[in-house]
N, C-alpha and C positions, 0 to 999 in steps of 0.2 A: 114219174114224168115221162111224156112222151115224146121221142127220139124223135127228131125233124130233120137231122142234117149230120154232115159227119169236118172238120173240119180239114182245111183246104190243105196244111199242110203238114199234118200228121195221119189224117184220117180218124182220129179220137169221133164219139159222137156227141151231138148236140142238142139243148133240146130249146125250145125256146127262150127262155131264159139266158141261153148262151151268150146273145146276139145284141147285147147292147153294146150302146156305144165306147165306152172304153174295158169292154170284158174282153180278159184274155182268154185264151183254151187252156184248160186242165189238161191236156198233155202234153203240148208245148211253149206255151207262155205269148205264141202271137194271137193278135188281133184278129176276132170273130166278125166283126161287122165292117166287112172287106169287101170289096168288087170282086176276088178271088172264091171267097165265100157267096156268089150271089146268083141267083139264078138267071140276071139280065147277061150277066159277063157273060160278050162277047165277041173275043180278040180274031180282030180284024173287020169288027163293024167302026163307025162314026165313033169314036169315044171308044172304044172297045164294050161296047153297051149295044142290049137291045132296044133300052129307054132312046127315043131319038130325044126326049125335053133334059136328059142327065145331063149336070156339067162333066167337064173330061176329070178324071183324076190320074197322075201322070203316075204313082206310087200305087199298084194294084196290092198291095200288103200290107198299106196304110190304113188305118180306121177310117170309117168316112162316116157323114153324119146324112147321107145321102136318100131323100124320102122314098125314092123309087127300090129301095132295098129290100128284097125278098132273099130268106132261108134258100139255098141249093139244098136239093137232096144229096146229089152227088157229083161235088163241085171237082173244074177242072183240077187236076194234079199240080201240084206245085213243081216247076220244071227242074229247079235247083236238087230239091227233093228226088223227086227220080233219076238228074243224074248219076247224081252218087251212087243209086241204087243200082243201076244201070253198068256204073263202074266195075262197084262189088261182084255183080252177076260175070260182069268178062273176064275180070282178074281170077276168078274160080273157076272160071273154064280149065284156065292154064297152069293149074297147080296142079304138082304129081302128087 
């Protein structure tokens, strides 16, 4: 199967199949067919969308059953996500 997308917040990859409506990720157990996951997500447009006809959904980590949903290749980072990561990277700065 071929690899379409990677998800949003683990980076695991995806392949079509991924991306129904209530499929989780095999890497980490949240929802594929997400605003996060999508190629319109765009925070800080109308909606956070590029769709201008998308309804708004307020939970970008929610399932959505949203027709304008398109596969990301390489969807925004999940912020939570990179905090931590981000964390980790400083506190290892500072260990002897």
């Amino acid at each position: 199967m071929e690899i379409i997308g990677v998800c949003w917040h683990c980076r695991a990859p995806l392949t079509a199949s991924d991306y129904g409506r209530e499929t989780l990720c095999r890497g980490c157990g949240k929802p594929t067919r997400v605003c996060r996951n999508c190629g319109n997500y765009a925070p800080g447009r109308p909606a956070d969308c590029l769709e201008p006809l998308a309804e708004r959904v307020l939970e970008k980590g929610r399932a959505t059953a949203c027709e304008f949903f398109a596969p990301a290749a390489n969807p925004l980072a999940d912020p939570a996500a990179s905090a931590g990561g981000l964390r980790a990277a400083a506190e290892a700065l500072f260990r002897s």
